[in-house]
N, C-alpha and C positions, 0 to 999 in steps of 0.2 A: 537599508532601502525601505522609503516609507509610501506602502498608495493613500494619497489621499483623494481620489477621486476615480472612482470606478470606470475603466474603460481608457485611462489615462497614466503616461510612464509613473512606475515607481520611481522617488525622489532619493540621493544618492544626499543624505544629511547627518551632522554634527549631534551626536544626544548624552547625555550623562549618560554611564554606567552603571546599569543596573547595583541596589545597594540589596544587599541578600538579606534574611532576618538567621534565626540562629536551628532552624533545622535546612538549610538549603545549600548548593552552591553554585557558583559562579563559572560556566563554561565558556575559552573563550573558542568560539566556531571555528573549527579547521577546514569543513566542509558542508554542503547542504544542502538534500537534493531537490527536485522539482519536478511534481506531480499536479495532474490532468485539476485536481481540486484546488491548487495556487491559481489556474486561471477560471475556476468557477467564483473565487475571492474575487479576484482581478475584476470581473464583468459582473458582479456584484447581487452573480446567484445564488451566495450565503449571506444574507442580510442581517442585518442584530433582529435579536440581540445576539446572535453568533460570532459575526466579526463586527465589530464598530470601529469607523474610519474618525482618525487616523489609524493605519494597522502595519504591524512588520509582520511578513509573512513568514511562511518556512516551516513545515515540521517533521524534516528529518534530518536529524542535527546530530553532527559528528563533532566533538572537539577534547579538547585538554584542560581541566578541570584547575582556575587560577585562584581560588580561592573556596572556604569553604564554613560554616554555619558553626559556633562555639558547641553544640551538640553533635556535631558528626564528627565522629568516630573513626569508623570503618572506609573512611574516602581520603586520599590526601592529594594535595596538591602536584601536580605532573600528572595525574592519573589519566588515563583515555576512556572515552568511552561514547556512547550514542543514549542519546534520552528515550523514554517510553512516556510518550505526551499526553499520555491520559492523567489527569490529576483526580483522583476521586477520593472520595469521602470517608473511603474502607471503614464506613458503621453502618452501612443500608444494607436490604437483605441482599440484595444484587453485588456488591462488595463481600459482604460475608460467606458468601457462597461458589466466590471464586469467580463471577462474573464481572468483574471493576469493568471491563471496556463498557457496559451497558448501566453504570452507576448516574442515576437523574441528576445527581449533583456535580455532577465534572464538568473540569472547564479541562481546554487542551493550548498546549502550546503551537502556535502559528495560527490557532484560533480565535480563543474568546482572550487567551496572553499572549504576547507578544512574541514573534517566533524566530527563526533561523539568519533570516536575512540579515544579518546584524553582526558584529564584532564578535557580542557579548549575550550568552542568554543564562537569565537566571530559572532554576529550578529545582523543586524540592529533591531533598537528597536520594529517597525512595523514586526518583525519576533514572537518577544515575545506572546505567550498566555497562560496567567496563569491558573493554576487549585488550585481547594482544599487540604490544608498541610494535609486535611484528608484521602487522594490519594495514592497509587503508586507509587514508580517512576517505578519499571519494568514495571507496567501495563500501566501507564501513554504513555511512551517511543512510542510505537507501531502505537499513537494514528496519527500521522501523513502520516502514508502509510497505515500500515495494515487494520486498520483503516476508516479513511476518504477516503481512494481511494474506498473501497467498500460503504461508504454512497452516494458518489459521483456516482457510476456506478449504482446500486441498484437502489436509491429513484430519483436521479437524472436525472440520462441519461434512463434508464431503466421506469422511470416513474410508478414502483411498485405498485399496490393499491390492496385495497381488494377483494378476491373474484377472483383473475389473479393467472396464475400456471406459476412461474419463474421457470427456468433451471439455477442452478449453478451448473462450470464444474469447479472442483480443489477446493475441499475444506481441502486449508492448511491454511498459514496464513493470506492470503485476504479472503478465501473462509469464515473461519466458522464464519467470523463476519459479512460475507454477508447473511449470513443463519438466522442469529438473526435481522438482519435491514429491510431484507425482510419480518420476519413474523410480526414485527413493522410496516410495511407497510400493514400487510390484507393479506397476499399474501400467496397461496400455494407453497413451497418448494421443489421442487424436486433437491434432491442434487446428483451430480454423480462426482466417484472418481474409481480410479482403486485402492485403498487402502482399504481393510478392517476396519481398525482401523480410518483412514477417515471420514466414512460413522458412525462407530459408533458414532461419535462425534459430526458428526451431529446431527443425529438422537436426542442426547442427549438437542442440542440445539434447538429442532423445527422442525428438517426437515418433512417433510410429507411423502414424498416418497423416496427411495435412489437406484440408476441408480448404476450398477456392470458398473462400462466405459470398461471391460476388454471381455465383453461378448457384445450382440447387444441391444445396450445404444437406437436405432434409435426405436425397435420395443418394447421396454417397455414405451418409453414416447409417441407411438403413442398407444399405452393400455388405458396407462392413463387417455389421454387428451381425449379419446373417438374420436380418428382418428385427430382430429383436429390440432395439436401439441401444444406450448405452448405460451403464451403471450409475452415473455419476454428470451433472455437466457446471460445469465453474463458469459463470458468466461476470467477464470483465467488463463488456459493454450494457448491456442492460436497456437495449432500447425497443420499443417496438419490433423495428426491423429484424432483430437476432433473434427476439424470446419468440416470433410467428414463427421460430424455426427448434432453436436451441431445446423449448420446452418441452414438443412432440416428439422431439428425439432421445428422451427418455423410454427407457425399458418399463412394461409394469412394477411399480412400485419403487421408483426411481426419486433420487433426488437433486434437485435445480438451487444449485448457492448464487444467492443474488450478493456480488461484489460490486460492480457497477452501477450509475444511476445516471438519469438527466433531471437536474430539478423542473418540475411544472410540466413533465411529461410522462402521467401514469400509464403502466400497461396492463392491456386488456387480459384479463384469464378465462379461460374455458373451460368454467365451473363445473362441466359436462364429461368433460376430458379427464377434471382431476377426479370428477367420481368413480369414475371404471377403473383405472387406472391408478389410483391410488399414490398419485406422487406427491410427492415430501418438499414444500420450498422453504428455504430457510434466508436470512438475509444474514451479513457478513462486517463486522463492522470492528475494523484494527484488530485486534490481539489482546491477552491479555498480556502484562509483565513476565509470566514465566514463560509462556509461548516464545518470546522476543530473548531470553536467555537462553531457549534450547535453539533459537537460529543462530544466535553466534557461535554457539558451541559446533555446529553443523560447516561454518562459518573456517571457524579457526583449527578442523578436523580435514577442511581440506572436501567436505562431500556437496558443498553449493557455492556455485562461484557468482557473486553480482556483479552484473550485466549494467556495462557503463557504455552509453553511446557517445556523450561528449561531455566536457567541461569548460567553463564561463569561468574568468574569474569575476570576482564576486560585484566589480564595477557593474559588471555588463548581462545581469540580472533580468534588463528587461529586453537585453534580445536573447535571451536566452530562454523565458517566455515565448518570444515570436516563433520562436525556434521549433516551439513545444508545439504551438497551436498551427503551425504549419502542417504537422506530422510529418517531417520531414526523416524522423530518425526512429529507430525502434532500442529499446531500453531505455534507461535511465538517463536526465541529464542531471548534473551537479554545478552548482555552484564552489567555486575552492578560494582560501582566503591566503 
């Protein structure tokens, strides 16, 4: 599925097979999900040099490994598994350090390469991480955004533990896995969504508490936390609207993980605010590759289960987009081949 034209159907077209060099291989896609940033592609709010049209989209890509690089070794052919789409440099100090997602020199699959939408995606063999044939692949598919970005913000950046009351704002497809990783962590849940059916879903997976975002989100979490606010707030949307709230409802000395974003719509901070109070914001950005190995292990343990709202087969891609930008459904949608 090719867009070549912003704001216009992906094209359902014939293309050679990717030829692989000899450290890489050849996955052919079994599944691949579809996240809020396939339609910032689509309507052409990642511009190049980031995405350059023509573009196959997709970067969260599940399949069965049909060929493989005369240098790899350790991969064979049948194998399963989901890619880790960061491709970095691993010689910059930010790679040597254990930081590769923030490496200046990466390029990502379904971004600057060509990505999931597709039959076939080729990529280096350090991309590959296999799971259990006893798996998914729709569920599998997710596990690289939806996924890891929330293990990543949550346990990670957020620093989660028992006995702490996190705030998660948007609980769609990053959200309700962050709602299950938080309470894996110890952690009180307070989920907030302007979605009814949202909230119930939470609710379903853990949530402790659940925040109406639509009504005043600021004075039910200072209820809660007994004036104090909260430890922790995971923000999946990231817009004016939520941070005028999400941020002040931080505790002294609190920290706010920016996961979410709107391109071309910065927001405002209360330079004032963060001086007294002393809080901590950090921004959130994929996983690293070992992060994305201890989700499947979490995965194939049986302690996190991905949250699949529908499946498309893979003709029907761009209403399954519509589908997305409707907000019609909460979790994850997939594509399956």
């Amino acid at each position: 599925m090719i867009l070549r034209e912003y704001h216009h159907p992906m094209k359902l077209e014939e293309i050679e097979t990717p030829r692989i060099g000899e450290d890489e291989i050849l996955l052919q896609v079994k599944a691949c999900g579809i996240c809020h940033t396939d339609l910032k592609i689509y309507r052409g709010e990642i511009p190049p040099p980031i995405v350059v049209l023509p573009h196959i989209p997709g970067h969260e890509v599940a399949g069965e490994v049909v060929a493989v690089g005369e240098k790899v070794s350790w991969i064979k052919k049948g194998d399963l598994g989901v890619l880790y789409i960061y491709v970095a440099c691993h010689r910059c100090d930010w790679c040597l350090t254990g930081q590769e997602n923030l490496c200046p020199n990466l390029k990502r699959i379904g971004f600057e390469l060509p990505g999931g939408y597709a039959q076939y995606v080729r990529a280096p063999s350090y991309s590959f991480c296999s799971f259990s044939q006893k798996l998914r692949f729709e569920e599998m598919a997710i596990l690289t955004d939806a996924v890891a970005v929330s293990y990543r913000a949550v346990k990670i950046l957020a620093d989660a533990r028992a006995g702490q009351n996190i705030l998660l704002v948007g609980i769609g497809g990053l959200g309700i896995h962050a709602v299950q990783i938080a309470k894996l962590c110890g952690a009180n849940v307070l989920a907030a969504d302007r979605k009814p059916n949202a909230l119930a879903l939470a609710k379903q997976f853990g949530a402790d508490f659940l925040i109406e975002a639509g009504g005043n989100p600021l004075d039910q979490i200072k209820e809660i936390t007994g004036g104090k606010g909260v430890d922790a707030v995971v923000e999946f949307v990231s817009s004016k609207e939520t941070m005028a709230w999400s941020l002040p409802s931080l505790k002294k000395g609190g920290t706010l993980v920016i996961v979410g974003y709107v391109p071309g719509h910065p927001v405002p901070i209360d330079t004032m605010a963060m001086h007294y109070n002393e809080w901590i914001l950090k921004g959130a950005r994929l996983s690293t590759k070992a992060e994305l190995l201890q989700v499947i292990k979490l995965i194939e343990g049986g302690k996190l289960k991905p949250v699949i709202s529908q499946t498309f087969p893979f003709e029907k891609a761009n209403e399954a987009l519509e589908a997305l930008q409707r907000e019609s459904t909460v979790g994850r949608l997939v594509l399956t081949f």
